[in-house]
C-alpha positions in Angstrom: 18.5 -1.1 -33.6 20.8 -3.6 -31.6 19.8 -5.5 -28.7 21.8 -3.7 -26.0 20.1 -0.3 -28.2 16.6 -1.5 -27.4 17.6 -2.0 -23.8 18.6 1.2 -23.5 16.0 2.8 -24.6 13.4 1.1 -21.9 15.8 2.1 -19.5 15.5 6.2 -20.6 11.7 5.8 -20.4 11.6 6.4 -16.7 13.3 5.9 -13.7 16.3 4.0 -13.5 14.6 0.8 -11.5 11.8 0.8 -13.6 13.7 0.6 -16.5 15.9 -2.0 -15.4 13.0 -4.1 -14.6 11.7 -3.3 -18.1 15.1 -4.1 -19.5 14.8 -7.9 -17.7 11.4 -7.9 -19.8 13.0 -7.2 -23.2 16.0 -10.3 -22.7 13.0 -12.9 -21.2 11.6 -12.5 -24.8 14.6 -12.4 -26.6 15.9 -15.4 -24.5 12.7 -17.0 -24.9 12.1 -18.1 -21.7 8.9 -17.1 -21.3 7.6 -19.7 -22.8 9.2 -22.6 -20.8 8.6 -21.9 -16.8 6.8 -23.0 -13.7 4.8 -20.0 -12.3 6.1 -20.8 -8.4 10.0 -21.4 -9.4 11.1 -18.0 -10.7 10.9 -15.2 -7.9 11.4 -18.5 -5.4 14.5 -20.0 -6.2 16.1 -17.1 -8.1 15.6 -14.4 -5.3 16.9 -14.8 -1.5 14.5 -15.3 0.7 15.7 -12.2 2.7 15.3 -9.4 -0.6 12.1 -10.9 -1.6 10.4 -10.3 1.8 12.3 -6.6 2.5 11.2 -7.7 6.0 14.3 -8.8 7.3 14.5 -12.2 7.3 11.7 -13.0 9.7 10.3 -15.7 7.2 13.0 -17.8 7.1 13.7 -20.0 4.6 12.4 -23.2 5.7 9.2 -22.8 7.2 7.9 -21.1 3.6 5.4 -22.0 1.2 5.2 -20.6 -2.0 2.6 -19.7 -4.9 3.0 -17.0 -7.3 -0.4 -15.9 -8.8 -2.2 -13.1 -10.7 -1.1 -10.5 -8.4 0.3 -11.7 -5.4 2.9 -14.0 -4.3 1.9 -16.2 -0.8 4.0 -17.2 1.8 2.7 -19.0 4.6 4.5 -19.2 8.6 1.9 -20.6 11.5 -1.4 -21.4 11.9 -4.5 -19.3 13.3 -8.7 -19.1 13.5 -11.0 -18.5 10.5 -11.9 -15.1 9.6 -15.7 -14.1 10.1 -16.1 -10.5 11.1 -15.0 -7.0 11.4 -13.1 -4.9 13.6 -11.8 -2.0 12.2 -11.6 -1.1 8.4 -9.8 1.2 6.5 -10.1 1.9 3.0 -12.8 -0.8 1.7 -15.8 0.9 2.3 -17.8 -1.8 0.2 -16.2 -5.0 1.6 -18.3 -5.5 4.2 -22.3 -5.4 5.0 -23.7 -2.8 7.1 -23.5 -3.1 10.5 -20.3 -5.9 10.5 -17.7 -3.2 10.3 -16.6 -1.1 13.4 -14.9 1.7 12.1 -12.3 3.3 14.5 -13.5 6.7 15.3 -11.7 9.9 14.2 -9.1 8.5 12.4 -9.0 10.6 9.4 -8.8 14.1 12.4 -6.0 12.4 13.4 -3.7 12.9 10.2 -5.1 9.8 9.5 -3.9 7.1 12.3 -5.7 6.2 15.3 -5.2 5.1 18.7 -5.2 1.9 20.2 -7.3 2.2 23.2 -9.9 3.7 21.1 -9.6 0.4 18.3 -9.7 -1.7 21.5 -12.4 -0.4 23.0 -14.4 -1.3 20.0 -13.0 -5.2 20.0 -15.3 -8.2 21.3 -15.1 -11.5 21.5 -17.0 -11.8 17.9 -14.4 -10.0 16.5 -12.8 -12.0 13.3 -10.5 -9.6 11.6 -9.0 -6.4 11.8 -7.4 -4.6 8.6 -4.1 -2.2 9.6 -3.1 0.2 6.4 0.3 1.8 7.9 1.5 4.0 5.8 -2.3 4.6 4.7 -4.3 5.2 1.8 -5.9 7.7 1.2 -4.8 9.8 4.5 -0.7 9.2 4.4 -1.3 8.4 8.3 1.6 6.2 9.9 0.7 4.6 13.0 3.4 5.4 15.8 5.0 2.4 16.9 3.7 2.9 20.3 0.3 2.6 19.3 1.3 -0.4 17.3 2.8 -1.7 20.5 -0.6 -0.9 22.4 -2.6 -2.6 20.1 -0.8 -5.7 19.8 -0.9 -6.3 23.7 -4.6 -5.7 23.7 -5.3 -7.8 21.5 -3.8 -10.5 23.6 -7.4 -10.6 25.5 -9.0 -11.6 21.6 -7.2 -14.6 20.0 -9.6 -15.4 17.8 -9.1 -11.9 16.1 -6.9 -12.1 13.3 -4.7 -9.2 12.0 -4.7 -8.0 8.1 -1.3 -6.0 8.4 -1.3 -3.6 4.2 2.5 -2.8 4.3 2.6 -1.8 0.9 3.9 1.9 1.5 6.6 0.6 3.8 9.5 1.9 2.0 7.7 5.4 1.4 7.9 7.7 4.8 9.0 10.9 5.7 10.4 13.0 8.6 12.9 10.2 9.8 10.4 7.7 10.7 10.6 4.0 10.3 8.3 1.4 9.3 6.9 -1.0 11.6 5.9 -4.1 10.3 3.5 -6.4 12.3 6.2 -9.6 11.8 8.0 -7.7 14.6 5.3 -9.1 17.2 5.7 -13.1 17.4 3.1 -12.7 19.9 0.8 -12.5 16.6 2.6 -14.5 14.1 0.4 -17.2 14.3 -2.8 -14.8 13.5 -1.5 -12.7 11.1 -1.5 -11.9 7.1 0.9 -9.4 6.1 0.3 -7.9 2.1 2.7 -6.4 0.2 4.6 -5.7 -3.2 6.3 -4.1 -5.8 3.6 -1.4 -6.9 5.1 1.8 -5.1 8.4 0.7 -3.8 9.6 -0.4 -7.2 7.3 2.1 -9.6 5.6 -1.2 -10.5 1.8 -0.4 -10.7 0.8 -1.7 -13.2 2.5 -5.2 -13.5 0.4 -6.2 -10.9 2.8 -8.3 -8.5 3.0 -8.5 -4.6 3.3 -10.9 -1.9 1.7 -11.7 1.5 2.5 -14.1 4.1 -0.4 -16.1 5.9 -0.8 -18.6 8.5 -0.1 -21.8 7.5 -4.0 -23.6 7.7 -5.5 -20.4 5.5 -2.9 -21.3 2.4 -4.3 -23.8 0.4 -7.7 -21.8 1.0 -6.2 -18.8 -0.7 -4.1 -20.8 -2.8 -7.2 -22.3 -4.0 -8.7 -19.3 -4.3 -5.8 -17.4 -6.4 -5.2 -20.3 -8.7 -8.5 -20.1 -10.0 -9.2 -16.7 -10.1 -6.1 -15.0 -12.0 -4.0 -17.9 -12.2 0.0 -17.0 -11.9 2.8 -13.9 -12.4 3.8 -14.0 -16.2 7.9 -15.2 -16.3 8.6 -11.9 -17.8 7.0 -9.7 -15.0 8.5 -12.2 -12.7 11.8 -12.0 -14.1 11.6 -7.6 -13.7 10.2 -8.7 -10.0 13.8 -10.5 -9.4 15.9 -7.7 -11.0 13.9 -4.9 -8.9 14.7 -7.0 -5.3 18.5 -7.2 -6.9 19.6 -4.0 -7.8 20.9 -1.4 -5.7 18.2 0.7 -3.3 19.9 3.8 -4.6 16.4 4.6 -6.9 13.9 4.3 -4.2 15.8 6.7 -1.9 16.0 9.3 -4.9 12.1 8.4 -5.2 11.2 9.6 -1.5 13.4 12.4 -1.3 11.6 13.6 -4.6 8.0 12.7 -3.2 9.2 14.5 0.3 9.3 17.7 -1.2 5.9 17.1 -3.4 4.3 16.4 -0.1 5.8 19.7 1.8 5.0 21.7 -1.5 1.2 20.4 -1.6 0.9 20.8 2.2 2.2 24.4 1.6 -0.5 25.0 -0.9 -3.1 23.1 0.3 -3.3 25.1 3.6 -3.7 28.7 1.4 -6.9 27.7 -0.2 -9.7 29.1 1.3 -11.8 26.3 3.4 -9.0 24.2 3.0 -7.2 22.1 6.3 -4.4 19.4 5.5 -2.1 18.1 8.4 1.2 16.9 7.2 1.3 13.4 5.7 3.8 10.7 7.6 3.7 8.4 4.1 2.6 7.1 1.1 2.2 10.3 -1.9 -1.0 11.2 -0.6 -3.1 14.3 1.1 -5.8 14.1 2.4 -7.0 17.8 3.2 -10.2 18.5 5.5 -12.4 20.5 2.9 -15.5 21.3 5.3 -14.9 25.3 5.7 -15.6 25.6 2.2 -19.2 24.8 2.7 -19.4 21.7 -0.2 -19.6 18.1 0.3 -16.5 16.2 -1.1 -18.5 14.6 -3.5 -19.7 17.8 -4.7 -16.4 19.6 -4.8 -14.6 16.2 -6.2 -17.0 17.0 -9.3 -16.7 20.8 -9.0 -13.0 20.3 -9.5 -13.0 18.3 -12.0 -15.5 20.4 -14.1 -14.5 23.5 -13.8 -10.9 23.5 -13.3 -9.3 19.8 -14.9 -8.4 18.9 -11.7 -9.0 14.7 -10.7 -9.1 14.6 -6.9 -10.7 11.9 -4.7 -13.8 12.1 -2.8 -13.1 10.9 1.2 -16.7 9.2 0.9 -14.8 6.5 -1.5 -13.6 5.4 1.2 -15.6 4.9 3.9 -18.2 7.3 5.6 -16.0 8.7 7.5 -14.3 10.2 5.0 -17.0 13.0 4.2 -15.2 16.5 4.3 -12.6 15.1 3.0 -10.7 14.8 -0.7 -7.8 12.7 -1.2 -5.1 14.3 -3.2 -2.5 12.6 -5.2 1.2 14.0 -5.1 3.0 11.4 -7.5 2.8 14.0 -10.1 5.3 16.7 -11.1 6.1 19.5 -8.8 5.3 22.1 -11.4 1.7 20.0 -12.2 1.2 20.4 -8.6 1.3 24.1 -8.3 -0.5 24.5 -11.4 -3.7 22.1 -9.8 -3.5 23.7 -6.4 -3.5 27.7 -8.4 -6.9 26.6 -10.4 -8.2 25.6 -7.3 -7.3 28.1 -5.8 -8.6 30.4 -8.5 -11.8 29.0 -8.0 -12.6 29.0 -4.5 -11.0 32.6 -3.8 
């Protein structure tokens, strides 16, 4: 099999970006340069500032340090206050001891946002950090930009409260909204740490790359604390990284417009199980139907399902408290896998 052969090949595995980056993989070893590389200089001199970030630009060039590690890449802006407490939490329900976590109220009746007054309400002067998941996991809740708009104004009255900003399912939302990302607000940028990567935009799960951007006197403190716990990105992953932020978009619009009709489909079916309530998802691939009529608690139907019908779901309770009555459903799965799931279920609660 020839070279261009073998490339070709990875490329028919799955979708087109995917296989491109896998392509990339294929000529780093054949080229052998994945022996031979700095683990800061590939993704940082080889891709424009402004296609790395996807943010448009608002990291400019100048003011940006960089460190590629095990999973992320870090980019640092301003400066801001050390991190000590809890505001509001979204999908970590083990991160934090009892009692230092104030969870916003309601969230998951609310198709899985919130609103502001109600996050601000629960804000003190103790408050250290508060964690933002927009478009979420597990609800598929995207928090209105006027809410976003709210928040960051009240939070104004708190500087010593910095903002965790999880923008990984940025690219991924339905119903002609748009993402807002919290590097909009330079009333924050000097308080703020903004995560993101290539997992769901690019189909890139398990290579295990991101980014985030942090003020500038937290980097050498996570710096330190990358290097020695996973090191750097392979040259090879780094090198599919690159190729991803080069190619054309064309794949990632295909991607959504097949996950939008998953999410109407399980939606649709969802809602004709008996006990079953879902509200329509604004992002992300997931559901996260209200399960209570059916008289079970998610833990106990998570296992019911999985026993007795071969479906995998996700208890609510695995993320947070709040999420009792709740089961998170995946819809990166086929459309025909999807109805077959949601008929067993169906099947066995009728």
């Amino acid at each position: 099999m020839t070279r261009k052969q073998r490339r070709m090949g990875v490329i028919g595995m799955g979708m087109a970006m995917l296989g491109i980056s896998a392509a990339l993989v294929l000529t780093a070893f054949e080229d052998g340069i994945v022996f031979f590389y700095s683990p800061t200089d590939l993704i940082e001199k080889k891709a424009p500032t402004d296609q790395r970030l996807r943010i448009g630009g608002l990291v400019e060039q100048g003011s940006v340090k960089k460190h590629s590690d095990g999973v992320t890449t870090l980019f640092t802006v301003t400066d801001t206050a050390n991190t000590v407490q809890v505001a509001f939490r979204g999908i970590l329900p083990d991160l934090f001891r009892e009692g230092q976590g104030i969870v916003a109220e309601g969230m998951y009746q609310k198709a899985g946002t919130f609103r502001a007054d109600e996050v601000l309400a629960k804000v003190t002067d103790r408050t250290r950090l508060i964690i933002l998941n927009s478009p979420s996991n597990p609800t598929g809740g995207v928090v209105p930009v006027e809410e976003i708009d709210k928040l960051v104004a009240g939070l104004e009255a708190y500087p010593n409260a910095v903002i965790l900003s999880d923008e990984v399912y940025s690219w991924i939302l339905y119903g002609g909204r748009e993402h807002v990302s919290l590097l909009n607000y330079p009333q924050i940028r000097d308080r703020l740490i903004l995560l993101e990567g290539w997992s769901k935009t690019y189909a890139m799960t398990g290579w295990r790359i991101g980014y985030g951007v942090f003020p500038e006197n937290l980097f050498p403190h996570v710096e330190r604390l990358a290097v020695n716990s996973y090191s750097c990105v392979n040259a090879a992953t780094q090198h599919a990284a690159i190729a991803a932020l080069e190619g054309p978009d064309d794949d990632i619009h295909k991607m959504v417009k097949a996950f939008n009709e998953r999410r109407e489909l399980i939606v649709r079916e969802l809602n004709t199980i008996p006990g079953f309530r879902c509200a329509d998802p604004g992002g992300a691939f997931y559901a996260f139907p209200n399960i209570e009529g059916t008289g079970m608690d998610s833990q106990t139907l998570q296992q019911k399902l999985l026993e007795e019908t071969g479906v995998a779901v996700v208890s609510g309770t695995s993320f947070g408290a709040l999420g009792q009555g709740y089961l998170r459903f995946s819809y990166a799965a086929s459309s025909e896998d999807i109805t077959n799931a949601i008929s067993r279920i169906r099947g066995l609660l009728s």
